[in-house]
VOPAGU-2260 file (C-alpha; in pm, 1 decimal, decimal comma):
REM VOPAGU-2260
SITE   aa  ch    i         X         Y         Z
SITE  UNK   A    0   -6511,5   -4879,2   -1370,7
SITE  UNK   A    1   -6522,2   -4887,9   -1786,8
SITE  UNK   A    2   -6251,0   -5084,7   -1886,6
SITE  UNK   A    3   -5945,2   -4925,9   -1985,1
SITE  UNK   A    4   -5977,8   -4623,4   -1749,0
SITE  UNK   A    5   -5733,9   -4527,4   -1503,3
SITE  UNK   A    6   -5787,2   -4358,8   -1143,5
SITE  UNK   A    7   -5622,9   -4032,7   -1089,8
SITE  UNK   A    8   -5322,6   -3994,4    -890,9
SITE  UNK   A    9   -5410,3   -3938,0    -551,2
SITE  UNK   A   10   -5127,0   -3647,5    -522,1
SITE  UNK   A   11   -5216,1   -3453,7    -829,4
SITE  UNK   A   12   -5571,1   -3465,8    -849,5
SITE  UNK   A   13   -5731,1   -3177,2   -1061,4
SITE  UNK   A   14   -5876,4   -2887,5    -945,2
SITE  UNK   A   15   -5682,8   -2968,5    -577,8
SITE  UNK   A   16   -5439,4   -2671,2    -668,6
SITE  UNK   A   17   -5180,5   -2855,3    -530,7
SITE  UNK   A   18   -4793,5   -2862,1    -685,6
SITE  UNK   A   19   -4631,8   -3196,0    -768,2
SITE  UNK   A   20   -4316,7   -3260,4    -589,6
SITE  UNK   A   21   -4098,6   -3208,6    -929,7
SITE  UNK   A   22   -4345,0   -2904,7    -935,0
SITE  UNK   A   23   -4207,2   -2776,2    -679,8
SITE  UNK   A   24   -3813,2   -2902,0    -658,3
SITE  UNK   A   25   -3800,4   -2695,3   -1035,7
SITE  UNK   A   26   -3941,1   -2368,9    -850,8
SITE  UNK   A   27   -3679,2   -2388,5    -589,9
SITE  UNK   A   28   -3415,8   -2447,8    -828,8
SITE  UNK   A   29   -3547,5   -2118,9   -1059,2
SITE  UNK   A   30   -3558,3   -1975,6    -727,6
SITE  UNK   A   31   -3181,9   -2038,5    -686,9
SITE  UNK   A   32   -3080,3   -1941,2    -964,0
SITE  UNK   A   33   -3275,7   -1599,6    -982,1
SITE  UNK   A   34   -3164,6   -1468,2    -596,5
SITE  UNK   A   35   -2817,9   -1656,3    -540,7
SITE  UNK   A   36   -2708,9   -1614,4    -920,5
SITE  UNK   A   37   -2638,2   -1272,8    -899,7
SITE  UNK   A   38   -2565,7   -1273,1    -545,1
SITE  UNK   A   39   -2249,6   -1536,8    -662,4
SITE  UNK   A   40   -2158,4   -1334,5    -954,1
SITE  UNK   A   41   -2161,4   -1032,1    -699,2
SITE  UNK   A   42   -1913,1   -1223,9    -469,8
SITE  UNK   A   43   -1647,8   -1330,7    -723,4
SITE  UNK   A   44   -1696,9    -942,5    -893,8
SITE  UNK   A   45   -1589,9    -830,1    -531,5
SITE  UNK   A   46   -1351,9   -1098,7    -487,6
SITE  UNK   A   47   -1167,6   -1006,3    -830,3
SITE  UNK   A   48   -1186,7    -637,3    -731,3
SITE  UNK   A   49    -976,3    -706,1    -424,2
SITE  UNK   A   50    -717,8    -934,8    -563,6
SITE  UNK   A   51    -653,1    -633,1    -793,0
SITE  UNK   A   52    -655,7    -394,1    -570,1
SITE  UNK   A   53    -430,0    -628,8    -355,2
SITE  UNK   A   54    -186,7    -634,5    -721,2
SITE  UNK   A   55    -169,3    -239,0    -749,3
SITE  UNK   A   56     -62,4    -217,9    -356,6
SITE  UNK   A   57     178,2    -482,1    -422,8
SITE  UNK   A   58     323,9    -263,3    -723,1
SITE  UNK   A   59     349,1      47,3    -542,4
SITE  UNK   A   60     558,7    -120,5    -219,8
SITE  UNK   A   61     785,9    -195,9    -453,1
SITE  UNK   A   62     737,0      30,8    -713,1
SITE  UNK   A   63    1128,2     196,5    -612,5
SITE  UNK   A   64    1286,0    -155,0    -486,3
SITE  UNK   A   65    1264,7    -442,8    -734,8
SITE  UNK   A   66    1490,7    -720,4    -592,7
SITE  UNK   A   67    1763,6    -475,8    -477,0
SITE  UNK   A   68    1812,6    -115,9    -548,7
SITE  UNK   A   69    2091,6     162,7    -489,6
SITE  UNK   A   70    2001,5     556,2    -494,4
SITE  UNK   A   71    2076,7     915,5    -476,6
SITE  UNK   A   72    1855,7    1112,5    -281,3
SITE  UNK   A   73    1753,9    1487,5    -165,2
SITE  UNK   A   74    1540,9    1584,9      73,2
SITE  UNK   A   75    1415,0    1957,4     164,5
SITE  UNK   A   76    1229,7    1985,7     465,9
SITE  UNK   A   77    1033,2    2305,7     553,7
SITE  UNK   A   78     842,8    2401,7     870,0
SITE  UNK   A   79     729,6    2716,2    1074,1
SITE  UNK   A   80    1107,5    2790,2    1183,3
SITE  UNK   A   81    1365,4    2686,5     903,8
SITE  UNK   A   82    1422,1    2503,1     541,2
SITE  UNK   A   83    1737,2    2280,7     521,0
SITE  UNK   A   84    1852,5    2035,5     252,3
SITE  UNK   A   85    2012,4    1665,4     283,4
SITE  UNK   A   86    2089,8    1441,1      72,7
SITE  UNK   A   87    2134,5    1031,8     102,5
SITE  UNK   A   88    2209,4     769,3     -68,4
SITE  UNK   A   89    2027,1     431,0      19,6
SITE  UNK   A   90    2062,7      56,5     -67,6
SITE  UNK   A   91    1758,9    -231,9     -73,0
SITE  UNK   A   92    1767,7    -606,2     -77,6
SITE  UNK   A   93    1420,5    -725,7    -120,5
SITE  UNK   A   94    1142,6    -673,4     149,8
SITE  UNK   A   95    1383,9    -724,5     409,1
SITE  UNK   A   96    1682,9    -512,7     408,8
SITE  UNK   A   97    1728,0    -166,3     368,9
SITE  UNK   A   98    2017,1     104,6     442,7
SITE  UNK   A   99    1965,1     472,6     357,6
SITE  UNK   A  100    2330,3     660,4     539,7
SITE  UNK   A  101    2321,3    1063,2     512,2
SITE  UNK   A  102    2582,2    1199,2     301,5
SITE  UNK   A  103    2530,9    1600,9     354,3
SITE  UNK   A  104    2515,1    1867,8     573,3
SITE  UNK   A  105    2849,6    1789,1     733,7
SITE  UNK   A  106    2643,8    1838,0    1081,6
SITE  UNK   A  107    2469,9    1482,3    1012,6
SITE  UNK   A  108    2688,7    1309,7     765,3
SITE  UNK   A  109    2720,0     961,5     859,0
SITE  UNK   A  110    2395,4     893,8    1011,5
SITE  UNK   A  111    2257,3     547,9     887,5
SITE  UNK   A  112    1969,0     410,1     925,8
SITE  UNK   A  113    1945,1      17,4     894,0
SITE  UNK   A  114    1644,5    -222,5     867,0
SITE  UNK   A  115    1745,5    -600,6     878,2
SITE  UNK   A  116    1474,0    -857,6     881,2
SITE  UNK   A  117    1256,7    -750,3    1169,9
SITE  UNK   A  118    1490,6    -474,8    1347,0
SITE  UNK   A  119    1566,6    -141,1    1293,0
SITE  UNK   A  120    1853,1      86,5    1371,5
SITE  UNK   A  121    2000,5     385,1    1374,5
SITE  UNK   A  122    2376,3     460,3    1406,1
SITE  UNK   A  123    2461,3     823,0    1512,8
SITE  UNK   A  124    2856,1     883,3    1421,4
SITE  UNK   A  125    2883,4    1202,7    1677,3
SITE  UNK   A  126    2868,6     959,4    1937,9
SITE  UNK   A  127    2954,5     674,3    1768,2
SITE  UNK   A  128    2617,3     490,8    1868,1
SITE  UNK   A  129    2368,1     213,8    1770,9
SITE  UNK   A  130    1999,7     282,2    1865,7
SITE  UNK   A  131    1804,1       8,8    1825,3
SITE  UNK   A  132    1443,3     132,1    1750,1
SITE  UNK   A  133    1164,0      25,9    1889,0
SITE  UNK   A  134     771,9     -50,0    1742,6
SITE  UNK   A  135     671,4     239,8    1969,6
SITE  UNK   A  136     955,4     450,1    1743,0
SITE  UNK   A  137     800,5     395,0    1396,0
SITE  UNK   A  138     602,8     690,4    1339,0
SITE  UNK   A  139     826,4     928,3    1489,8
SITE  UNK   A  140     955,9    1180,8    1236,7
SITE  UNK   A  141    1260,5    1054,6    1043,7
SITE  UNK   A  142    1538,9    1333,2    1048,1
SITE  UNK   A  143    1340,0    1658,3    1150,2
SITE  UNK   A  144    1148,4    1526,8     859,2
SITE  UNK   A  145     720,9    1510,4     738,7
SITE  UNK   A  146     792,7    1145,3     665,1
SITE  UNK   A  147     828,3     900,6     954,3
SITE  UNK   A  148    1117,0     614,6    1057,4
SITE  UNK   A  149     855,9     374,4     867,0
SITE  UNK   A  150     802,1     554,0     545,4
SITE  UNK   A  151    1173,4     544,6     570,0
SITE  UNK   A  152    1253,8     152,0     591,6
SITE  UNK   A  153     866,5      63,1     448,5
SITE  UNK   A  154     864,8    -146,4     754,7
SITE  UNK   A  155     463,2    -222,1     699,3
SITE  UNK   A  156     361,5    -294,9     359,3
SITE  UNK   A  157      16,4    -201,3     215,6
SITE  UNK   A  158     -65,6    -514,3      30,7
SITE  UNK   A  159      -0,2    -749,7     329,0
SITE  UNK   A  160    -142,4    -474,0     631,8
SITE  UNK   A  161    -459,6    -377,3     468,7
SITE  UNK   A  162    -770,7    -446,0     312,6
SITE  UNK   A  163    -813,9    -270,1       5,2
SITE  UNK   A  164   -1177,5    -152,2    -193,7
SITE  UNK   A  165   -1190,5      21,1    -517,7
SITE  UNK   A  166   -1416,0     307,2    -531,2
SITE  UNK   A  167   -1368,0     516,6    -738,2
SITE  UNK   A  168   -1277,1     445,4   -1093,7
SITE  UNK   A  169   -1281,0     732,3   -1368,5
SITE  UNK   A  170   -1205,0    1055,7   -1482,2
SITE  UNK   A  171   -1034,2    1326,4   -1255,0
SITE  UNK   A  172    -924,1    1638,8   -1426,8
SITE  UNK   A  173    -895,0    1461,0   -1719,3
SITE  UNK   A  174    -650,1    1150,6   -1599,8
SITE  UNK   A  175    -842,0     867,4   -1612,5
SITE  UNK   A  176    -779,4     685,1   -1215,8
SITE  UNK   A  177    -872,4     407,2   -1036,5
SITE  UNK   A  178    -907,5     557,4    -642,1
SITE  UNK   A  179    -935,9     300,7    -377,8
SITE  UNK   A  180    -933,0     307,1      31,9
SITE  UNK   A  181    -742,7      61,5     236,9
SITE  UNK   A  182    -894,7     -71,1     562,8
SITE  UNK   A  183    -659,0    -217,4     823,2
SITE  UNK   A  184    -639,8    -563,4     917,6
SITE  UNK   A  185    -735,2    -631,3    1264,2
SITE  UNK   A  186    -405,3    -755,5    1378,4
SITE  UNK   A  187    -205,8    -551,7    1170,3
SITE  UNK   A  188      94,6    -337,5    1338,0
SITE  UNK   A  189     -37,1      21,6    1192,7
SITE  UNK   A  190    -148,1     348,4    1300,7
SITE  UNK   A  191    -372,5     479,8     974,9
SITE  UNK   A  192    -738,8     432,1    1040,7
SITE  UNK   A  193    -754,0     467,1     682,7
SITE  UNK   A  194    -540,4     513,8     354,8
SITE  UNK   A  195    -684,2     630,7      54,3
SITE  UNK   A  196    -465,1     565,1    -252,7
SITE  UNK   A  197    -522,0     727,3    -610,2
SITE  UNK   A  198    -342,6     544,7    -927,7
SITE  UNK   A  199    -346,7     612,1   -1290,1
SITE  UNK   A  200    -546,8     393,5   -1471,1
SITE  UNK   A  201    -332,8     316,8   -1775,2
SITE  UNK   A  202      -9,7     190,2   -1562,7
SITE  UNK   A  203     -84,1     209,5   -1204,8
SITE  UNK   A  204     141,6     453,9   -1141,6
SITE  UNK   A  205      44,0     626,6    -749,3
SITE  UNK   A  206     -69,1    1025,0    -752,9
SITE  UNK   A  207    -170,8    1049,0    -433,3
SITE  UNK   A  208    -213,4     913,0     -88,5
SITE  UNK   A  209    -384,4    1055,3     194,4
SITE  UNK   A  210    -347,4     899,6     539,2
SITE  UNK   A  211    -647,5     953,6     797,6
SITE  UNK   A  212    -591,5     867,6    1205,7
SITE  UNK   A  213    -773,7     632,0    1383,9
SITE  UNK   A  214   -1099,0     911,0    1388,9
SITE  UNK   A  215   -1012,4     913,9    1025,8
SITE  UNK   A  216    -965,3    1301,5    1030,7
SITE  UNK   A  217    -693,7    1336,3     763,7
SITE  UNK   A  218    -349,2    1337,9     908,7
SITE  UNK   A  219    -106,2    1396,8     616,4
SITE  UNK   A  220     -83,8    1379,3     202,2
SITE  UNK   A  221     177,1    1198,3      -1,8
SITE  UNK   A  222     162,0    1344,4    -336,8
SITE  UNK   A  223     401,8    1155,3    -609,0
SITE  UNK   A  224     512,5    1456,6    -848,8
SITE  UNK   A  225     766,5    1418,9   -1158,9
SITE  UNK   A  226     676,0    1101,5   -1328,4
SITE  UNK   A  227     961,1     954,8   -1559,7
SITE  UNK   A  228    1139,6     732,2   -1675,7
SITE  UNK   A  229    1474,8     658,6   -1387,6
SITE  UNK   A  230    1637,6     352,5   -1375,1
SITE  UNK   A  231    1503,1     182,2   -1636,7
SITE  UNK   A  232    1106,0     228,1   -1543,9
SITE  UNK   A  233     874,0     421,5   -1516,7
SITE  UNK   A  234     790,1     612,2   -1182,7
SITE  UNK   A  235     776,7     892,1    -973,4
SITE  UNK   A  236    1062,0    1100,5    -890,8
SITE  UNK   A  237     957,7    1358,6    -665,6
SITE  UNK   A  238     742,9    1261,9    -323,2
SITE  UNK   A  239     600,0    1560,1    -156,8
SITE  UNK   A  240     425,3    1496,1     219,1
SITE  UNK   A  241     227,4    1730,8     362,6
SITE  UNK   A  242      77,2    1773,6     683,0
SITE  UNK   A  243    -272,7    1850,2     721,0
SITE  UNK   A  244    -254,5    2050,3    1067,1
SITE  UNK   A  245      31,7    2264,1     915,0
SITE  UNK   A  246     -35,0    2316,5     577,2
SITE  UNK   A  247     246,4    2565,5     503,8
SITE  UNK   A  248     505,8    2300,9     587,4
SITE  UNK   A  249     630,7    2048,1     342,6
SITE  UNK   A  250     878,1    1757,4     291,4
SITE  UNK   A  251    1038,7    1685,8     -76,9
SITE  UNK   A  252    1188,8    1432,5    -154,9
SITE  UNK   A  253    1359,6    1423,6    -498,9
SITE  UNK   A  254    1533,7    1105,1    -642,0
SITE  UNK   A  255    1836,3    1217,1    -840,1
SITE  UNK   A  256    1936,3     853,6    -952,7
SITE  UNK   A  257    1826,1     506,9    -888,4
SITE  UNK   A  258    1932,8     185,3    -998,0
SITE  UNK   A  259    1760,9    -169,5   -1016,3
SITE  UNK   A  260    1871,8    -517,9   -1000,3
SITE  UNK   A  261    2219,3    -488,1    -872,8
SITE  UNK   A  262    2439,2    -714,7    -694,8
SITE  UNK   A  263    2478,7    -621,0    -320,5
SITE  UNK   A  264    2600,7    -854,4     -72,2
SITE  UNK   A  265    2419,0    -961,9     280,7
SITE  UNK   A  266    2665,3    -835,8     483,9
SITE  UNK   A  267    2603,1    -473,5     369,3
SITE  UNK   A  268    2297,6    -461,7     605,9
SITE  UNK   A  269    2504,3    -553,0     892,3
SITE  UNK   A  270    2562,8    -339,5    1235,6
SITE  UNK   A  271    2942,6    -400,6    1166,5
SITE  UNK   A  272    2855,0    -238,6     861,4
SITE  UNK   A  273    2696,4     101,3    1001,8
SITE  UNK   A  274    3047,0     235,2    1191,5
SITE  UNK   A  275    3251,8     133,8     883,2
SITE  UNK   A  276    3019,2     339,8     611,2
């Protein structure tokens, strides 16, 4: 060996074609980078696209609540056989409590329905009776009504019962929208195979809903009609729900006056409460 001359290193000799260690620890790591980058980046895109979808669902449950709420109501219900008219007045305390009592025809004047907590009622004055509804009673129709005992009291809410997935966001006859469809949750309480919500862009406000069964074949529409200002916001006035088997029939309901923020006590949402209303 000439002096001064050093051996190759056994594990990189030339011409062997064979990667260093650090050769190959930097192409995993470019590796990384290149497939699981965007693959992260995909995953908190998602991940932010759900948390505000979850926001907009949140805003629409409470869209004509705040934390406690008293309004004027009418309602026009039209099928096959007749058209007739009520009109309610109602009362909300938060998520929990809700009271909506029936102030004309004289033929159900008095009626109240009452959601406390978890439970449900609904006091008929004829006979001077408290019905305690069941689970199984939710989806009946409310009234003779299109919209059901749970549209009525809002006892599921969107934001907590589904899973929510923007699809659609753009331009539909000239509105710009954000549409998105609401999956739900395995062990949530609900009937709707699906919901598919569509919002205006620029403040969220809901246009329509359409509600699908469990073969999602489309069951009913919610259209919100009337936007204006009421109460201090910003919202919908008129809610129209129509059924997709009979398409001639039709329930309205039109919010004459609504007010936000206002002090009601507990025992207002009471059973001893129902008989004296």
């Amino acid at each position: 060996m000439i002096k001064g001359e050093h051996m190759p290193d056994s594990g990189a000799k030339r011409g062997t074609g064979r990667p260093s260690v650090r050769s190959a620890g930097l192409f995993l790591l470019l590796f990384a980078l290149v497939v699981f980058g965007p693959l992260c980046r995909m995953a908190d895109a998602a991940n932010g696209e759900t948390e505000r979808a979850r926001e907009i669902l949140a805003r629409i449950d409470d869209l004509w609540r705040s934390t406690s709420s008293t309004a004027t109501l009418r309602m026009v219900v039209k099928t096959e056989h007749y058209t007739r008219t009520m009109v309610m007045e109602s009362w909300t305390k938060g998520r929990e409590k809700s009271l909506v009592r029936i102030v004309s025809p004289l033929k159900e004047k008095g009626t109240v329905s009452l959601k406390n907590d978890d439970t449900l009622y609904t006091y008929l004055p004829k006979t001077d009776r408290v019905i305690r509804l069941t689970t199984g009673m939710m989806m009946g129709s409310w009234m003779g009504s299109h919209f059901t005992n749970d549209d009525l009291v809002k006892e599921s809410r969107l934001a907590e019962d589904y899973d929510p997935e923007i699809t659609i966001e753009g331009t539909l006859d000239g509105q710009e929208i954000v549409e998105f469809a609401l999956i739900p949750k395995p062990e949530a309480p609900v009937v709707w195979g699906k919901i598919v919500i569509v919002v205006r862009a620029g403040d969220l406000l809901p246009l329509v809903s359409r509600y699908y069964d469990e073969e999602m074949t489309l069951a009913r529409t919610l259209d919100f009609l009337d936007i204006r200002e009421m109460g201090g916001r910003l919202l919908p006035v008129v809610l129209r729900m129509v059924p997709a088997d009979k398409p001639g029939e039709f329930t309205e309901m039109t919010y004459q006056a609504i007010d936000f923020d206002v002090d009601l006590p507990d025992s207002l949402f009471s059973l001893m409460q129902l008989r004296r209303m």
